[in-house]
N, C-alpha and C positions, 0 to 999 in steps of 0.2 A: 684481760685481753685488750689488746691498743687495735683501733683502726687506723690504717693508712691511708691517707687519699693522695691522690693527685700522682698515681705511678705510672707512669708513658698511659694518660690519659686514662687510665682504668677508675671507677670508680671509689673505692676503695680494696686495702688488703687487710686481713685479719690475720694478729698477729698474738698468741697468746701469751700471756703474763704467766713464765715460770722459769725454773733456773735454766734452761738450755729450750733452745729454739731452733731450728735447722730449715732456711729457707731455698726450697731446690726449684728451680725453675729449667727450660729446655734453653734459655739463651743466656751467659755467664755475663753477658754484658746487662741483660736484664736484672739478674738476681744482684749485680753488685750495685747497679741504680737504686734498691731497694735499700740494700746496706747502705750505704752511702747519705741516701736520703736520711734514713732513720739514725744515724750517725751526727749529720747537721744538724736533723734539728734538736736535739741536744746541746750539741756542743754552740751553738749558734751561727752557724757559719751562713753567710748572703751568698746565697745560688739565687740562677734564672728561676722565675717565676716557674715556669712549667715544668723544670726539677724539683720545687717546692714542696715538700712532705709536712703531710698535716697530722700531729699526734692525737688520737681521740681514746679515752677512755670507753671501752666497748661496752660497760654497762649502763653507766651513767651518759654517754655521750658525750662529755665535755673534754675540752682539750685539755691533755695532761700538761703539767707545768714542766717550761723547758729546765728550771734549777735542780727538778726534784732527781734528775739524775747527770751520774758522771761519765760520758761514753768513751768510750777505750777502744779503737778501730785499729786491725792489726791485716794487715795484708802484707805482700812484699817488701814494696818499695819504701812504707812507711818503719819496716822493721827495721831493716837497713838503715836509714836517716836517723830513727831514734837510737838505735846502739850506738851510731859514734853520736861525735861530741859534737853537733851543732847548737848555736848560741839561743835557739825556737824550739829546742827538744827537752822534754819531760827529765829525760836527766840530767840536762843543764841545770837546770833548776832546783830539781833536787841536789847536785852538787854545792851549789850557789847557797844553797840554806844548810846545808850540814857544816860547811866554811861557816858559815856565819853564826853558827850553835855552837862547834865544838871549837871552832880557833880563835881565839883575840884579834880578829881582823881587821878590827877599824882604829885602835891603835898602832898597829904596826905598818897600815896604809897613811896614817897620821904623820909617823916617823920619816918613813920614804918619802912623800910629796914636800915634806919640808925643808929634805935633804935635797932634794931635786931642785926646789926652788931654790936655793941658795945657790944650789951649782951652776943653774940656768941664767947666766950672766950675757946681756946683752955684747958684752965686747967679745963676746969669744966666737961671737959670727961678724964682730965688724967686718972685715979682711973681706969675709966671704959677700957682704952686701955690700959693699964697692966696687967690687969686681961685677955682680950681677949689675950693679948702676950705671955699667961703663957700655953698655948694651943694652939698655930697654931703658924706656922714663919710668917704668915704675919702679917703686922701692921697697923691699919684702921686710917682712917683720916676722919673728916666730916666736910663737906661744907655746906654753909647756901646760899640757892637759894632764890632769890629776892620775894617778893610778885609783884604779877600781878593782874590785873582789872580779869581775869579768876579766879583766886583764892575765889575774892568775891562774885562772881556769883553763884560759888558750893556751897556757906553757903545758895544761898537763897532757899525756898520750894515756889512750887507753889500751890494754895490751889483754889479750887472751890466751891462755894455758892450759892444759888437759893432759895431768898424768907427768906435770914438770917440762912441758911441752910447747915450746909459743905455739899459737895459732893465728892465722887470718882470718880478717873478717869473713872472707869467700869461705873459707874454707868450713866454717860453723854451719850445719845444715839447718832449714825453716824453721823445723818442731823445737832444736835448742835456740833459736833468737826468739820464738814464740817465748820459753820459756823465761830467756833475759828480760825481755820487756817483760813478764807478767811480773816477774819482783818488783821493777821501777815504782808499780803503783799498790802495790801491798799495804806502803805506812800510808793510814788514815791522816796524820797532820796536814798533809797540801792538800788533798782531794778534801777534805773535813768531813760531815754527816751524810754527803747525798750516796746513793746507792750507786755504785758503780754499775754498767752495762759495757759486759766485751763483746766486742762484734769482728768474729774471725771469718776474713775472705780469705776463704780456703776450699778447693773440694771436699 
């Protein structure tokens, strides 16, 4: 059983260690301060002090270690954000490492940037920075920045189907984006040994 302290000034919450937990309180903005809390401090994240959530081991009393677990917070808007492709989401990442498991990718970004470099030839903007000189005292100069495994990942779209069907992301209701993200964190390799904790803000 974990105690909570520090919840909108209460002294502490008792919270039991088992596989499903269901925290109902009369105010929705209460109960997800709770979640939320107990979500940070896990995950590490810096809140205000008096949002602060203190994890305490209910027998022993001592504070449970924030590594020993992996917290996995699933609400709305966080569903939405992690199904598509942003560059801060769990599946970017995962994408980003399966490229770089199952593709030869750092030689073929070897290939390109060297090809790039060759191509990226000072005179082929002379033209262009004399004419910018002829208007401003300053004088531009352009650099050619490497291709990255990131780079290839923003070319890709992620598309949904059902039954040979595209679909939208709107269009997917909560309980199946619940279930997309719960695959994301299935393979034990990125999360490694700690015990994963899902905390579903949901009625």
């Amino acid at each position: 059983m974990y105690i909570l302290e520090n919840i909108l000034q209460a002294p502490n919450l008792k919270i039991k260690k088992s596989n499903y937990i269901s925290v109902v309180t009369d105010n929705i903005q209460t109960s997800r301060e709770i979640l939320t809390g107990f979500y940070n401090y896990f995950s590490e994240k810096k809140v205000p002090l008096e949002q602060k959530v203190l994890v305490l081991d209910y027998l022993t009393g001592e504070k449970e270690q924030i590594s020993s677990k992996y917290p996995i917070y699933m609400g709305s808007s966080e569903i939405d954000s992690e199904v598509e492709l942003g560059s801060k989401t769990f599946l970017y990442s995962r994408i980003l490492g399966y490229f770089k498991e199952k593709f030869p990718i750092e030689p073929v970004f070897l290939t390109l940037n060297s090809l790039m470099e060759n191509f990226f030839l000072e005179d082929v903007f002379e033209s262009f920075k004399k004419e910018f000189s002829l208007y401003s005292k300053y004088s531009i100069e352009f650099q050619f920045n490497s291709f990255t495994p990131s780079d290839l990942i923003k070319k890709l779209d992620i598309k949904y189907s059902l039954n040979d069907e595209n679909k939208n992301l709107n269009e997917i209701s909560n309980y199946e984006k619940i279930k997309l993200k719960l695959s994301m964190y299935e393979i034990k390799g990125i999360i490694g040994n700690r015990e994963k904790i899902y905390i579903f803000n949901y009625p």
